[in-house]
N, C-alpha and C positions, 0 to 999 in steps of 0.2 A: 650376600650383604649389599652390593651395588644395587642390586635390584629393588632388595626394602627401601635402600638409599634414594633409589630413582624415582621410583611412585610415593614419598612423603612428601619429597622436595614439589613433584605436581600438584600434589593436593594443596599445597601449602603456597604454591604460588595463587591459584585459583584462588584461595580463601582472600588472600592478597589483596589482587589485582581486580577481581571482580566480578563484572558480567560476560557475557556471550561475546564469540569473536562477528565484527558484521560478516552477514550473509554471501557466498558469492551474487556479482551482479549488483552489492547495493551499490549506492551514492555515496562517494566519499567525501566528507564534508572537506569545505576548505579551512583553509591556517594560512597563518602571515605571521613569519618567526626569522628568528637574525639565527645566523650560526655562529660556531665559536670565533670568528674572524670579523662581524658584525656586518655579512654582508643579509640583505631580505631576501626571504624566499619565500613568494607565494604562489600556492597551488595550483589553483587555477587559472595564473598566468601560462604556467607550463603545459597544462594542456591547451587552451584556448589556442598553443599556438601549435599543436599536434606531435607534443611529446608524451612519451610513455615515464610515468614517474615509479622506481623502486623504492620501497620504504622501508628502512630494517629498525625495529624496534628493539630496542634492546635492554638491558641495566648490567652495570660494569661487574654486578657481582655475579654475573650469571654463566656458569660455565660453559654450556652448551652455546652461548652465544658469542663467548673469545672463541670457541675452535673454530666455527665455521670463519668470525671474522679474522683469524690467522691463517685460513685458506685465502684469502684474498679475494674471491671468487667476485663480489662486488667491486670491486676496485678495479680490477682484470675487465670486467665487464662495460665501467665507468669510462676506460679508459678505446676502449674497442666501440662502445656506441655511442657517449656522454659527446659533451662539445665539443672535443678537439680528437673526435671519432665522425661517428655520422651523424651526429647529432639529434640522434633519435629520442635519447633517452636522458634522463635525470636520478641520479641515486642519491639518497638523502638519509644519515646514520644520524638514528633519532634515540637519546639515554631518555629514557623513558621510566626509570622510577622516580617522583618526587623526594623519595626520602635521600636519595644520595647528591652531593652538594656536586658542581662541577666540578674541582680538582679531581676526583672519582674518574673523571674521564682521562687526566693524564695521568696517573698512576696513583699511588701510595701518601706520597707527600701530600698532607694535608687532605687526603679523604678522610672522610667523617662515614663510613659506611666499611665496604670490601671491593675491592676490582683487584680484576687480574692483570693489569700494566696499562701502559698507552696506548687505549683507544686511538688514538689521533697517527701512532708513528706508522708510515709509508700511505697514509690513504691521502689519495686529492681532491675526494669527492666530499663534499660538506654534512660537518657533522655537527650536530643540533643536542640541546641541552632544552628538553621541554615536557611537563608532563598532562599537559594539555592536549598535545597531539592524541595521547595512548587512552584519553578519557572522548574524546570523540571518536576514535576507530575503537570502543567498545574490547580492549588489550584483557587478552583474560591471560595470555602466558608470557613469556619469553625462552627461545626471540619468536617472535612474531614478525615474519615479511608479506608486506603488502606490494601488488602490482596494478596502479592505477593508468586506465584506460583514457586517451585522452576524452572520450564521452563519459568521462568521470568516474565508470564502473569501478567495480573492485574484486581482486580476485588474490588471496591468503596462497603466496607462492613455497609456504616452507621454505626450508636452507636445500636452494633449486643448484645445478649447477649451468656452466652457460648452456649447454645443447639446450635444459631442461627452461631458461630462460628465453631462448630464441623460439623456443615453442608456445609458451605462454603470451609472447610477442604476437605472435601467426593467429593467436585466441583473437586479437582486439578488433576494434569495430574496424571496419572497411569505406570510405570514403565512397557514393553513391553517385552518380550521372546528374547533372542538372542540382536540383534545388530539393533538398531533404530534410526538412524542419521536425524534429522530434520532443515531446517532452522528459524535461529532464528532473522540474517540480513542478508538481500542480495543488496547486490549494485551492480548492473550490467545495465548501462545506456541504457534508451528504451525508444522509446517516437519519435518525429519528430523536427527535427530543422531547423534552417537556415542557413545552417555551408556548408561550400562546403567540409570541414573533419571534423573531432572531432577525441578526444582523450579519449580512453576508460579508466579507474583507477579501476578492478575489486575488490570488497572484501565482501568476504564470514564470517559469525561465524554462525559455527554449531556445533548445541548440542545433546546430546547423551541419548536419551531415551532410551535408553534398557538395559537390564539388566548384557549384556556383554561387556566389555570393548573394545574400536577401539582404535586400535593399526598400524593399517596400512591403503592406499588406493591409489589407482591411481587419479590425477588430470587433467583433461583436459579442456583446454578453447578452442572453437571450435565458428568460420565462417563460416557463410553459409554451414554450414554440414563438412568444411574442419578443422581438428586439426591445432591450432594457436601456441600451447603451451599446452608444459605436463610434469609434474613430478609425482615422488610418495612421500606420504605425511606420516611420520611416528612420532609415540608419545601415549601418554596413555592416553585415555580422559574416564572414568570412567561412573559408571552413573549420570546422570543430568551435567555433566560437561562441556564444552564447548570445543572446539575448533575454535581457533581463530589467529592461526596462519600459515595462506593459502597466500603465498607470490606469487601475478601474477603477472609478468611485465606487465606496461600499452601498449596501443599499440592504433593507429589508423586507422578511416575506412573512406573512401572517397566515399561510396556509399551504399546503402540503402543492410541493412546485418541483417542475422538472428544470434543471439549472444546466447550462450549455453556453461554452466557452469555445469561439472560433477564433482560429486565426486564417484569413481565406486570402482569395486574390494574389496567390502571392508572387512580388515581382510580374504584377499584370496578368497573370495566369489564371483565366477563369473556372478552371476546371482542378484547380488547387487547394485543399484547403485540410485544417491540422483543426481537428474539434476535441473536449474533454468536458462531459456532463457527468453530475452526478443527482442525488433526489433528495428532496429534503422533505422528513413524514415530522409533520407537525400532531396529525390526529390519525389514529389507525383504528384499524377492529378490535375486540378483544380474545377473536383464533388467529391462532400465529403456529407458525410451523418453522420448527429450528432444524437445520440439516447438518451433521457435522460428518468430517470426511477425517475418518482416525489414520496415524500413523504407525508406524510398528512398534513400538514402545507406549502403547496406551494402557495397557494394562497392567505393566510393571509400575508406569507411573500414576496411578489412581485417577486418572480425568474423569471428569461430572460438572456441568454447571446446574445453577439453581436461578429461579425466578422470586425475585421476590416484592409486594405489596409496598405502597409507600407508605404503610407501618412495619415497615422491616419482618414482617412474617414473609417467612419461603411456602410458596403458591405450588414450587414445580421443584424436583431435584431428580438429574436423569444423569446415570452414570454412562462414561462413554470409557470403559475399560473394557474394548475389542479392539481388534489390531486390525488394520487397514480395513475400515469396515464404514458404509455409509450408512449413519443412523441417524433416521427423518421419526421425531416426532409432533405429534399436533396438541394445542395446548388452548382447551377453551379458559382465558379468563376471569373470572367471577362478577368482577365491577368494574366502571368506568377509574382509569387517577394513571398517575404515573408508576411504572415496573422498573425496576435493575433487573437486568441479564449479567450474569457473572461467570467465565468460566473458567476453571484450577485445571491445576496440574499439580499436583503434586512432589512429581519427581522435576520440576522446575524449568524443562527442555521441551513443554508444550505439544503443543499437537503442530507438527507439519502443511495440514488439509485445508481446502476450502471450509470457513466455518458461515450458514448464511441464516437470517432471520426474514419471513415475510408473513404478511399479513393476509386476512382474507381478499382484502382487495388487488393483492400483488404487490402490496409498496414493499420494496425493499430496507426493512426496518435496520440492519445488519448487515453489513458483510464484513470477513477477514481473511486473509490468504493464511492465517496461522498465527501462534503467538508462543509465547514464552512466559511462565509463571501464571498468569493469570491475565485477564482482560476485563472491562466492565461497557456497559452500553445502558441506555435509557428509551423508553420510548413512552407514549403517552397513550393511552386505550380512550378514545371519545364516542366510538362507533358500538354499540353493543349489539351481536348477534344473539339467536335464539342457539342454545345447546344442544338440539338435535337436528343431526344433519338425515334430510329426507329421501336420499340420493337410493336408499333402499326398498324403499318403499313406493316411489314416484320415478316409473321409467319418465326420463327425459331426453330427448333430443333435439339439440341447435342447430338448424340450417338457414341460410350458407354461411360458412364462419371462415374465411372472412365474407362479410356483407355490403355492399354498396349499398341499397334501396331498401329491403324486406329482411326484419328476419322475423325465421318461426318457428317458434316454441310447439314440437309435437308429442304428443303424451302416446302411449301404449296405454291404459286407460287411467281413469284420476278422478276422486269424487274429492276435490281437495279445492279451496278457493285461495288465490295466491295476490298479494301486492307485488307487483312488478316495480322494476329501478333498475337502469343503466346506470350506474356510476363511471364516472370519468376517472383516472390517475391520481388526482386531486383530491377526490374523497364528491365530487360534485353529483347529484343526482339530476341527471339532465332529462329522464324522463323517468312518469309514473305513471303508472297504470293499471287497472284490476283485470283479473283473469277468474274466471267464474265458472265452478267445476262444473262439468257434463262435456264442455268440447273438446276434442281431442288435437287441437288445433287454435293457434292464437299469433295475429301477425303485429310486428312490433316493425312501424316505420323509422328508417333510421338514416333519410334522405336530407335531415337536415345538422346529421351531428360530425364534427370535425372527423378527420381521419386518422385514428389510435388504435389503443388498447382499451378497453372497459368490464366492469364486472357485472354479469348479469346477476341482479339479486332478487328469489323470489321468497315471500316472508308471508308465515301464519301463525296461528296460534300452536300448533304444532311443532314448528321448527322451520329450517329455512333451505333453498338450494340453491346453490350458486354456480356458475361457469364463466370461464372468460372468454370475452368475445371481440374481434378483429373487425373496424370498418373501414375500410377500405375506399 
């Protein structure tokens, strides 16, 4: 009977409470909350200054969550590490359902819900009355204990005990030699749209792993390799502390741009520097090749995404129910216009894997480390290739790849006439040129194009071939 008892009351919470617990390693968002005695506690005050913060979520009518807290074990620990310990650490008893009022937390009198007595009686460590905290850390049970790092991480301790907490302790980051600037959020828009411009809103907060204080650095937000915007960024950010005041004028791009965020020189160090790009594909091809990298439950839980026309007709629908399996399909498009990429799960616990979308040219139309329920993306097709790839029929070889000066296109034999195009990252066709069957041999000067990535495109009435090509 305990047992039926035990797994209703979980589903039942779940149903409750809501979504996923966050990830180990995410970002814990910050809070700024009075406890029951009305003093402030904000979060990442407590790290900035290189404390480890414990969080126990809980709701008074939860069983599982009075036993452990009649163990005392946080309190014990509060008292052995907290401030009038070595002042390492922070524990913070968070009641965490909305529906129950605070008297709930000293006992009986006047709850409006069910607990199991006072919360409050022998603990010194502060205890908090908020159900805001349990809707940013993503609360799907209780209790739920969190262990935040003072670089913000996060890491679901369960009902630890101290050995099993001085261990989780031993996890956290390590304070580095010198000057060690990391990103802790980066917004810097990337991805493919359907926009003929977009407006970029950069912002950066970076934190200070090391052991030496950043005091200074150069700022540069940089297109397509060309500086957009620069200043120099000065302040004391200590260690574990942040930096979070990088002010960049927004600005826009009307064409497919590689976007690069530095932060260099830092503290006079010219050989210093913390960059974060991402690509933005305004116009792509219309072959695209999706890769998706399944987890062990993909088949139980029915994953497939579909493509679909911006008349809401599905183009493409590929099931990805195998289990830990890398499945690359290619997907020629029909017509130029804007596409939905959508991809399910079914069983709601998503795929784990790499999931990435790219274009004939390379742009990376897509990427995602993994999702949960479902995901959506857009991309815009303006490029239209030919449907048959030649690659069978026309031995091809590219030399030297990479290229400085020459390259050459050498055939095994070919009664075929071809348009030539280097395209650039951009979508840019920087050179054209015809190739005229019978040679087996054709040399393409490339002594005066920057040094990248590019797509070699040759196109007929037949079909087309393409390779990517390196100059160097």
């Amino acid at each position: 009977m305990r047992l039926i008892f035990t797994t209703f009351l979980f589903v039942l919470l779940a149903i409750t409470v809501g979504s996923s617990q966050l990830e180990p390693g995410s970002i814990g968002p910050n809070f700024i909350v009075d406890d029951l005695e009305g003093n402030e506690h904000v979060l990442y005050d407590y790290l900035d200054d290189g404390k480890i913060v414990i969080m126990d979520l809980y709701a008074t009518w939860c069983g599982p969550c009075w036993t452990y807290h009649q163990q005392h074990t946080l309190e014990e620990f509060y008292k052995e590490f907290g401030p009038d310990g070595t002042n390492e650490v922070m524990v913070l008893g968070v009641e965490a359902d909305g529906a129950t009022n605070i008297d709930c937390i000293y006992g009986p009198d006047g709850c409006n819900s069910s607990t199991y007595g006072d919360w409050t009686e022998g603990i010194t460590y502060p205890m908090i009355d908020n159900r805001g905290i349990a809707s940013d850390y993503q609360l799907s049970y209780y209790p739920t204990i969190y262990m935040i790092y003072p670089d913000r991480t996060v890491v679901e301790t369960r009902q630890a005990s101290r050995e099993d907490f001085i261990e989780f302790m031993s996890e956290g980051p390590v304070l580095s030699a010198g000057i060690n600037p990391v990103f802790t959020e980066s917004e810097l828009t990337g991805g493919s749209f359907c926009q003929t411009e977009l407006d970029i809103e950069p912002s950066f907060t970076l934190q200070n792993l090391g052991e030496e204080t950043i005091t200074q650095a150069d700022v540069m937000m940089m297109i397509n390799g060309e500086v957009a915007y620069e200043t120099q960024w000065t302040g004391e950010i200590g260690p574990f502390q942040v930096i979070d005041d990088i002010d960049i004028p927004s600005f826009k791009v009307d064409d497919n741009a590689i976007l690069e965020f530095q932060f260099a020189n830092i503290n006079g160090d010219e050989s210093s520097m913390l960059s974060h790009s991402s690509e933005v594909v305004l116009n792509s091809t219309n072959q695209v090749t999706i890769t998706v990298n399944t987890d062990d439950s993909s088949v139980a839980d029915g994953n497939f995404y579909v493509i679909r026309d911006e008349n809401n007709n599905t183009v493409a629908n590929v099931s990805l129910a195998e289990n830990n399996a890398t499945i690359t399909t290619e997907h020629i498009l029909p017509e130029a216009g804007c596409y939905t990429f959508i991809i399910f799960d079914n069983g709601v616990n998503g795929i784990a894997g790499d999931i990435t979308i790219s274009d004939e040219q390379g742009h990376q139309i897509y990427t995602n480390k993994g999702f949960f329920g479902s995901d959506i993306a857009f991309f815009n097709v303006a490029y239209m290739t030919n449907s048959v790839d030649l690659s069978n029929e026309v031995v091809l070889n590219v030399s030297p790849n990479p290229a400085s000066e020459s390259l050459f296109l050498n055939f095994r034999e070919n009664d075929m006439d071809f348009n030539i195009q280097l395209i650039d990252i951009s979508g840019n066709s920087l050179i054209n040129e015809k190739y005229v069957a019978g040679s087996l041999s054709h040399e393409i000067d490339v002594t005066q194009l920057p040094a990248g990535m590019y797509m070699l495109s040759m196109t007929n009435e037949q079909g087309y071939l393409t390779r990517r090509v390196i100059i160097d």
